[in-house]
C-alpha positions in Angstrom: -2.9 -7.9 32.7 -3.8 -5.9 29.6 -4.3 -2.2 30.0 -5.5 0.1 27.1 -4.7 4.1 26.6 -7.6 4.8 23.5 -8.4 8.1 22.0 -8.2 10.3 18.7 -5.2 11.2 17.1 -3.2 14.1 19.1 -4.9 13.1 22.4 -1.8 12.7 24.5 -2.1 8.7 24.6 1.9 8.4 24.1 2.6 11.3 26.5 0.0 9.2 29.4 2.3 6.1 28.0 5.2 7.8 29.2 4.1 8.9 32.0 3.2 5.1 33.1 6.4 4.0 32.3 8.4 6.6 34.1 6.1 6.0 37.3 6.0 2.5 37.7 9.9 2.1 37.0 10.8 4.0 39.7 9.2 0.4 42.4 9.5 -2.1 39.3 11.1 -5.1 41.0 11.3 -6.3 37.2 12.7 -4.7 33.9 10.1 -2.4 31.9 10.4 -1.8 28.1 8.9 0.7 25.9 8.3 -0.8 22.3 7.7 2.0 19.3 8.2 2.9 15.6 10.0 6.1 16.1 13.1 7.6 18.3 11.0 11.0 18.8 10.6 9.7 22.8 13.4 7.9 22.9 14.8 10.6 26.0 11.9 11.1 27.5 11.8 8.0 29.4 13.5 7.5 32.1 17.2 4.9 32.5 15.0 2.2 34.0 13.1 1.9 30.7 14.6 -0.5 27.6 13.7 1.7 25.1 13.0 -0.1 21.6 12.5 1.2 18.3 10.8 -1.1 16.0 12.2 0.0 12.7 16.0 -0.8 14.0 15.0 -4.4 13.9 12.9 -4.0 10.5 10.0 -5.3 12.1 7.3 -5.5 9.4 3.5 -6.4 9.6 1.5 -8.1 12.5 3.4 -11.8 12.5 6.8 -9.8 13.0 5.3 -7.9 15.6 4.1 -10.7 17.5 7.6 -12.4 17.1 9.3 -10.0 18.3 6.9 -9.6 21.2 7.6 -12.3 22.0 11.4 -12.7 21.8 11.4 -9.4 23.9 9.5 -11.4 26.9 11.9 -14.8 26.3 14.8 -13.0 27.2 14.5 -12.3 30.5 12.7 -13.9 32.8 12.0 -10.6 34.8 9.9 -8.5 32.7 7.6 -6.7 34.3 6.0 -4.5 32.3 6.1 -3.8 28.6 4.5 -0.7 26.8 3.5 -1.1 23.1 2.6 2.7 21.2 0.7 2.4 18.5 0.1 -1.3 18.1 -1.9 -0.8 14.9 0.4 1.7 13.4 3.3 -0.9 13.4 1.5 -3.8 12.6 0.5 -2.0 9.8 -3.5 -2.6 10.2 -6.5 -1.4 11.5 -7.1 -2.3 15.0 -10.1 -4.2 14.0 -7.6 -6.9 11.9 -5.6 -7.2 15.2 -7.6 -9.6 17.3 -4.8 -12.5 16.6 -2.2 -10.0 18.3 -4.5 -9.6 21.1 -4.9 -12.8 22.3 -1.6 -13.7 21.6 -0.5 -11.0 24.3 -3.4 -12.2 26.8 -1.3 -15.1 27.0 2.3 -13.5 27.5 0.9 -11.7 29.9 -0.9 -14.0 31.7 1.8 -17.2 31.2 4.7 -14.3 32.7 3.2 -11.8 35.0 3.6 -9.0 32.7 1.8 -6.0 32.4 1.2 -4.4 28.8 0.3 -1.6 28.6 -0.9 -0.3 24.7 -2.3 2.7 23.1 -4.4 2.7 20.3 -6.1 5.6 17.9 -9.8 4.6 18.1 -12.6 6.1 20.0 -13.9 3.9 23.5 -17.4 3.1 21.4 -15.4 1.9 18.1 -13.4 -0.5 19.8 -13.9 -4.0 18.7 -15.4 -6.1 21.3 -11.3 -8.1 21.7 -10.3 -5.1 22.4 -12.7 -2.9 24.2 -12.9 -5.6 27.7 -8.9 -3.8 28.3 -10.6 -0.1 28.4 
């Protein structure tokens, strides 16, 4: 399952990411991680959370991304959820260039039982249609 967290810039959609997180690791039979660009949140979330910062792994553009995304899930067999802030912003395009990305996390998530959760700047009626069936 994909679920979205949409809105204009300074909305709060990291903050409601957080907040996700920290609830559903406190029952997660499985491991949850948090995937960003910056350390700003780093203590916000809670032990139970793998927090990773994107830049520490000099993860660059939307292939790198989806690598990585992928490694992340590989490595253990027991992920259970996996948050994603700002998907655009570290891919490095507009969330309208991202349908590869999207369908390439459909799958993860279906194939393994994960949850992603992702947040993205963009207004519910400018969502592209890939997009807009997680709001």
């Amino acid at each position: 399952m994909i679920k979205l967290i949409y809105g204009a810039k300074g909305e709060g959609k990291t903050k409601q990411l957080i907040e996700a997180a920290n609830g559903e690791a406190q029952t997660a039979k499985g491991l949850s991680v948090f995937i960003t660009d910056t350390k700003r949140y780093m203590y916000d979330l809670k032990r139970g959370v793998r927090f990773i910062d994107v830049k520490d792994w000099a993860i660059a553009g939307e292939d790198a991304l989806c690598g990585f995304i992928k490694g992340v899930a590989a490595c253990n067999s027991d992920n259970e959820y996996i948050y994603i802030d700002g998907i655009a912003r570290i891919a490095g395009k507009e969330l309208k260039d991202l349908a590869g990305i999207f369908y390439m996390l459909e799958k993860i998530s279906n194939d393994n039982g994960i949850v992603i959760t992702i947040t993205c700047s963009c207004a519910k009626e400018d969502l592209p249609d890939f997009v807009a069936k997680y709001a």
